[in-house]
N, C-alpha and C positions, 0 to 999 in steps of 0.2 A: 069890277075893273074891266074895261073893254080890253078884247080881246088882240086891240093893235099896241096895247102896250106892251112892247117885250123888248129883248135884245135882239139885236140884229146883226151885231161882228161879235164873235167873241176869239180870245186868243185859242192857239190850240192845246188840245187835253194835256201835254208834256211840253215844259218848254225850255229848252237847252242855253245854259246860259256858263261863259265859261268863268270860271272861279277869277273875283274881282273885276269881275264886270258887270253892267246895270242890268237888271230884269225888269221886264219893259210887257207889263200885261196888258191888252190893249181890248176897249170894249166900246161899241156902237148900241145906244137906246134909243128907243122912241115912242113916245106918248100917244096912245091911240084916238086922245078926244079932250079938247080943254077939260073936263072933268076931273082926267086923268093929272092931266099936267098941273090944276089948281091944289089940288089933294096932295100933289109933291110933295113929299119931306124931308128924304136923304138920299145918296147913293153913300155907300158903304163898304169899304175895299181890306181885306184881312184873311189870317191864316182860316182854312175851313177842318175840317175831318173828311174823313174817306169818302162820307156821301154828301158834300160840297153845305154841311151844315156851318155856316160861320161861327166861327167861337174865341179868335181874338180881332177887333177891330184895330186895323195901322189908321187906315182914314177913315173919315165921314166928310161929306160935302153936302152942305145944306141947298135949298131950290135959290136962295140969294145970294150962294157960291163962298156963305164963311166954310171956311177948313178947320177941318177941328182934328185933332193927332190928339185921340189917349195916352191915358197917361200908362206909355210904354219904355222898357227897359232904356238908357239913354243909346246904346249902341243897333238900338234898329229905330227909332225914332228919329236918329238923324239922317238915315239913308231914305226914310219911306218918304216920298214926293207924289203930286199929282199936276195933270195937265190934261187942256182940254176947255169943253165949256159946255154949259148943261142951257137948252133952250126947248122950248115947244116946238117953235117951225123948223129949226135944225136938226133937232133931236139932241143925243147927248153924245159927243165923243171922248171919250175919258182915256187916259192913257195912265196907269199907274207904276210907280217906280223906284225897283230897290237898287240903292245901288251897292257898289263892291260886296256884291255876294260872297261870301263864305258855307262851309258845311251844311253849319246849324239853319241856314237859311232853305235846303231841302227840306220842301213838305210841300202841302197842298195849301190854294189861295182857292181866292173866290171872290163876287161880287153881287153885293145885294141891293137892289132898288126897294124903297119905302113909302106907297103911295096909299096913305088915310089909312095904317096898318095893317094893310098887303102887301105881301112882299113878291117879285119879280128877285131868283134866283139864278145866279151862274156861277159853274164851278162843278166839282172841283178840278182846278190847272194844275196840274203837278209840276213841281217845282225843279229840274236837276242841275246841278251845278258840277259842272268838269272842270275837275280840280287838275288834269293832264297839261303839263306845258309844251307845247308845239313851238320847238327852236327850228328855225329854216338854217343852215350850212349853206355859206356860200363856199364859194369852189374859186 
């Protein structure tokens, strides 16, 4: 794989998101040589372990942008969303998106690119949800 294939945004290591609101992990690729970009297969967005190893898949995005959502519990399956658009001379901007986070939705995420069974890793994003309600008092 050359070596300009990689990420080039990625969200930051912790990402504060307050309870019932969307979590918005946001990641920049790009393909270091048509070789790279023809060999395309997936990008891959889901829960990881502590050392950003993915181990449940919410999306996969194929190189001709079908969406494919495993088959996940019904109550996070409907919140996981993607946006974005994956090209050669663009690169890839992905934005992935849970939304009304709850508890159980703290842990760690991650995202994997798959080109000809090499993998391009990022993660893991720790996930925190502030379940705290901030009432403003007017006066």
């Amino acid at each position: 794989m050359n070596a300009g294939t990689k990420f080039t945004k990625e969200p930051p290591s912790t990402l504060y998101v307050p309870l019932g609101s969307a979590a918005r992990f946001q990641w920049e690729f790009t393909f270091g040589d048509s070789t790279d970009w023809s060999n395309f297969e997936e990008i891959v967005w889901g829960k990881t372990d502590s050392n950003g190893f993915l181990r449940t898949k919410y999306i996969s995005i194929e190189k001709i942008g079908n969406l494919f959502n495993p088959t996940l519990d019904a109550s996070v399956g409907s919140r996981a969303h993607w946006t974005g658009n994956i090209s050669q001379k663009q690169g890839c901007q992905m934005a992935f998106i849970l939304k009304n986070v709850s508890k159980p939705d703290q842990t760690t995420y991650g995202c994997r690119v798959n080109v000809w069974g090499e993998y391009v890793s990022n993660g893991p994003v720790n996930l925190v949800v502030n379940g705290k309600c901030i009432r403003r008092i007017m006066s």
